[in-house]
C-alpha positions in Angstrom: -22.3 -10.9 8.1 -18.7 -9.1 8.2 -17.8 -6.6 10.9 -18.1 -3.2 10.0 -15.0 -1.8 11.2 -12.0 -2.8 13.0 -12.7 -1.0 16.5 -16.0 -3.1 16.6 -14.0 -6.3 16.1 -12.1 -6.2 19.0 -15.5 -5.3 20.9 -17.8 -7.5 20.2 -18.0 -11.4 20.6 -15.3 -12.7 18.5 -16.1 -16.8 19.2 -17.4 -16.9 15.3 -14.7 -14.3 13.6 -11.8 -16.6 15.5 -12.9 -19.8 14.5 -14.3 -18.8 10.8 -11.5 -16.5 9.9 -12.1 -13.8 7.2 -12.1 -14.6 3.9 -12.0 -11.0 2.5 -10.7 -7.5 3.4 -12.3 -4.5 2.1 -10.7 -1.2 2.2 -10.4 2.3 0.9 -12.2 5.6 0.7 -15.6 7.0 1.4 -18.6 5.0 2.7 -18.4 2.0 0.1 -16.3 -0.2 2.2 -18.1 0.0 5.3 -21.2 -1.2 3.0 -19.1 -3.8 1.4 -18.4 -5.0 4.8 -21.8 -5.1 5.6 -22.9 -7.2 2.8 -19.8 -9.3 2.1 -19.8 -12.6 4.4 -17.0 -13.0 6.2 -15.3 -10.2 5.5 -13.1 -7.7 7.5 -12.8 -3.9 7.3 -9.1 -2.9 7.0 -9.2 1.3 7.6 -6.3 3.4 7.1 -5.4 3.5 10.6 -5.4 -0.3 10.8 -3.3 -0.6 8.2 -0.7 1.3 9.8 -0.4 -1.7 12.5 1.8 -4.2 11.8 3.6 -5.4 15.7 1.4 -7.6 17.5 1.3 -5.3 21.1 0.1 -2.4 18.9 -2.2 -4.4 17.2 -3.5 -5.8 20.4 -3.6 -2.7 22.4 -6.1 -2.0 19.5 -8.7 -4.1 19.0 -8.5 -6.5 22.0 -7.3 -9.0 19.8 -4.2 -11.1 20.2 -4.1 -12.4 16.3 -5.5 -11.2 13.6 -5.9 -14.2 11.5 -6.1 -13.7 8.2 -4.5 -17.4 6.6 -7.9 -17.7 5.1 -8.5 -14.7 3.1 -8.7 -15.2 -0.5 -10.1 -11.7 -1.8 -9.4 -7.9 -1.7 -11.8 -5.5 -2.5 -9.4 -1.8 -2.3 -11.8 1.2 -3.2 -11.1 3.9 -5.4 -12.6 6.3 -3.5 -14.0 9.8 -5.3 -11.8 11.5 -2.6 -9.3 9.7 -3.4 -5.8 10.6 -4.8 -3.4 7.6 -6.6 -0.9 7.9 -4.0 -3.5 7.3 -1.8 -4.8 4.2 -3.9 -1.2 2.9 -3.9 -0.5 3.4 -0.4 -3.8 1.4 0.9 -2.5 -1.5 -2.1 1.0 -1.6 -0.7 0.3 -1.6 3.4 -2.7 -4.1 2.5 0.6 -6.4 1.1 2.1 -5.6 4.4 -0.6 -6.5 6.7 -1.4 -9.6 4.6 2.3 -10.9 5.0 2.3 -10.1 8.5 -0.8 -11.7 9.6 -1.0 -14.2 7.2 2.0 -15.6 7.5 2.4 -17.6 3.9 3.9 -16.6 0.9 2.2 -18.8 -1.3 -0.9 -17.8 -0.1 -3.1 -16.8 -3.0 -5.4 -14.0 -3.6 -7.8 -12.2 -6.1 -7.5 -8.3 -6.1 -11.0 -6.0 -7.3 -10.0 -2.3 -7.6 -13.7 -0.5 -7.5 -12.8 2.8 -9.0 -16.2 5.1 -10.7 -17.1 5.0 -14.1 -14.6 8.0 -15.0 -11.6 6.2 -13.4 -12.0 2.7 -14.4 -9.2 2.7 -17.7 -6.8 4.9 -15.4 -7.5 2.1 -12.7 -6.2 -0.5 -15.5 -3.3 2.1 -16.7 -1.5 2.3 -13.1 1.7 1.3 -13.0 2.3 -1.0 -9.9 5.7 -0.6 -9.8 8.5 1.2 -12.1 10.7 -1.9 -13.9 12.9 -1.0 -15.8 11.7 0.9 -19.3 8.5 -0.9 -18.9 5.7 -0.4 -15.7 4.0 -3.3 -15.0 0.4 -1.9 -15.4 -2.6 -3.4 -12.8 -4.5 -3.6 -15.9 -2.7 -6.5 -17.3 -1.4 -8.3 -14.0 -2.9 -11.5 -13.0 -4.9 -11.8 -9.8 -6.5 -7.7 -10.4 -9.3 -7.0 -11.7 -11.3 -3.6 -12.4 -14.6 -3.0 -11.9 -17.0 0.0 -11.7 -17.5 1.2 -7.8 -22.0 1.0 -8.3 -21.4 -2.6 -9.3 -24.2 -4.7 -8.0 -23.0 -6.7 -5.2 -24.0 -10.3 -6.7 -21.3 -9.0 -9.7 -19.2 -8.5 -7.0 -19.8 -11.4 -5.4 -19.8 -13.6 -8.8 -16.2 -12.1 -10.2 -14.4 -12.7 -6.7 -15.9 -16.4 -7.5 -14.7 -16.4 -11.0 -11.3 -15.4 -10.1 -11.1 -18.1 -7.6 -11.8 -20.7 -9.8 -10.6 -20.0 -13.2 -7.2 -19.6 -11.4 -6.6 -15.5 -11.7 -4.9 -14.6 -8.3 -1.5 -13.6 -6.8 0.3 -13.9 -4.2 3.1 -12.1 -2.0 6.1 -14.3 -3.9 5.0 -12.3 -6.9 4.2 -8.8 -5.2 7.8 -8.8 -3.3 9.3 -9.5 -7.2 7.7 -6.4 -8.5 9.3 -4.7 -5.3 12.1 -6.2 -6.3 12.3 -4.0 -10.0 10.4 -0.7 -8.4 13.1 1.6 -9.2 11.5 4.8 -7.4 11.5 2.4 -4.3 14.8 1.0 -5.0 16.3 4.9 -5.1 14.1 5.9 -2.3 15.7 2.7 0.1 19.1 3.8 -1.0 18.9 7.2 -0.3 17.5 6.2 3.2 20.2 4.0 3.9 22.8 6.9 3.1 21.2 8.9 5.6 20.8 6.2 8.3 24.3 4.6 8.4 26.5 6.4 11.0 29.3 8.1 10.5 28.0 9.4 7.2 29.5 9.1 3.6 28.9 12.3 1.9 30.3 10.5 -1.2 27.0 8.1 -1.0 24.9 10.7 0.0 25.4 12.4 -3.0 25.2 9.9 -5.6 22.1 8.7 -3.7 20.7 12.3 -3.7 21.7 12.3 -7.5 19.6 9.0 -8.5 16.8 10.5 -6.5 17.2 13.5 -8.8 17.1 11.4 -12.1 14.7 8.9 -11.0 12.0 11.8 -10.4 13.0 14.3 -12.9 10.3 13.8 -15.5 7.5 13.3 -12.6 8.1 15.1 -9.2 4.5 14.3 -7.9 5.7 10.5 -8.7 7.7 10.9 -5.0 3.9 11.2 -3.5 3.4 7.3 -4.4 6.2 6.6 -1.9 5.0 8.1 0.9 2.4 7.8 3.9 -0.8 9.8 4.0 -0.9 12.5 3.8 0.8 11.4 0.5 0.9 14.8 -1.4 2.0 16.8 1.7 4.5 14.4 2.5 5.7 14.4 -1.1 6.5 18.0 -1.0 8.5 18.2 2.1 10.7 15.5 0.4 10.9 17.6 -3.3 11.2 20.9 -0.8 14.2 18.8 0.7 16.0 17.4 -2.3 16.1 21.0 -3.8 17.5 22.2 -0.6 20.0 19.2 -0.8 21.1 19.9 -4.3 22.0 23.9 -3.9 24.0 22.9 -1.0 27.8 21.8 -0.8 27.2 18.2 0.7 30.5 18.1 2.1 30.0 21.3 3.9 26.6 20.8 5.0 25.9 17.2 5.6 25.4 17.4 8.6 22.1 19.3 8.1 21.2 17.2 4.8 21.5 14.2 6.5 19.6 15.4 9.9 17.0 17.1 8.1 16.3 14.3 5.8 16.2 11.7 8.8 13.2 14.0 10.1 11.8 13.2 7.3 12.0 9.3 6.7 9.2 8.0 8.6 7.0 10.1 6.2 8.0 7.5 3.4 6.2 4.4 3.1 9.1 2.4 2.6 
């Protein structure tokens, strides 16, 4: 029996959960987790707003709950949910990274990914690009440890595929996941134009060149800044484009210091 959310886990008795730590987290949109949950053993509900916790106090404050162990869990289940945009999807894939390096707490640990998307969305499930390497994406469809499968699945397939992936080997881990972070050049762009606009006093020189690989790196594909960012992804994604236009009409030397203040307001919008 798995808890069915993360507020009830720091409620109720946790003797069993502490000593028989998750071996799965489910998350994502609509009312599919929550039933996964239910009908998963062992399993742990990980809702947007949990995901946004990664210090300990927070955490605590929370659920009641000093540690979160998760060293055991050796499946993901992430939800495609009808609701759902991509940034979206790719926000939940990349904090679930986050909170399993946090609370893990081993690299090497290794684990099978199931993206449930519907019947409609299951190839553009397999065609997204988990991260922007160089002139090829690495697609989900053709990385080792995912899988795709459609979101009214029985839950024995479920069950069964999770198992198959175990044993025939197909999983990843976090070594391989901070590689591909490694080669995301949207994220790469996105961290140096943050640091530009962090590091005191401020080098309008690096600003702009940093403003300028922003500009190339999203030219073809605005909405692509919405990947980048926390929910809500899309909203947040515009006041960054609404900012870089703002930034490129201006003289950077004579109005840096409103470029660089409005664009710190803006960096813990990005997920990065």
């Amino acid at each position: 029996m798995g808890f069915r959310n993360d507020i009830e886990l720091g409620k109720s008795g946790l003797g069993d959960w502490l000593n028989n730590p998750p071996h799965f987290c489910i998350s994502g949109g609509g009312m599919l987790p929550e039933d996964l949950v239910g009908e998963l053993s062992n399993a742990i509900l990980a809702s947007d707003k949990s995901l946004e916790i990664l210090d300990q106090m927070q955490w605590q404050a929370y659920t009641n709950v000093s540690l979160t162990p998760l060293r055991n869990v050796r499946g993901i289940v992430l939800v495609w949910g009808q609701n759902d945009s991509e940034a979206l999807v790719f926000w939940r894939h990349g904090r679930l990274w986050d909170w399993l390096s946090k609370w893990g707490k081993n690299e090497a640990q290794r684990v099978s990914w199931i993206i449930l998307a519907s019947v409609e969305r299951i190839e553009v499930a397999r065609q997204l690009s988990l991260s922007d390497a160089g002139t090829e994406s690495v697609k989900l469809g053709n990385q080792k440890g995912y899988a795709v499968m459609a979101s009214d699945a029985p839950i024995d397939a479920l069950r069964e595929k999770l198992k198959d992936m175990r044993s025939s080997g197909d999983v990843t881990d976090l070594i391989t996941w901070n590689a591909l972070q490694r080669v995301d050049r949207g994220l790469l762009a996105l961290r140096s134009l943050r640091a530009a606009l962090e590091v005191e006093p401020t080098n309008p020189r690096a600003l702009m060149a940093a403003i300028s690989a922003i500009r190339v790196q999203f030219a073809e594909c605005p909405h692509e800044w919405d990947r980048y960012c926390r929910p809500n992804c899309h909203e947040h994604g515009r006041k960054w484009r609404k900012w870089l236009s703002t930034a490129l009409e201006r003289d950077v030397t004579e109005s840096v210091t409103h470029i660089v203040q409005d664009g710190r307001a803006l960096i813990p919008l990005l997920r990065t």
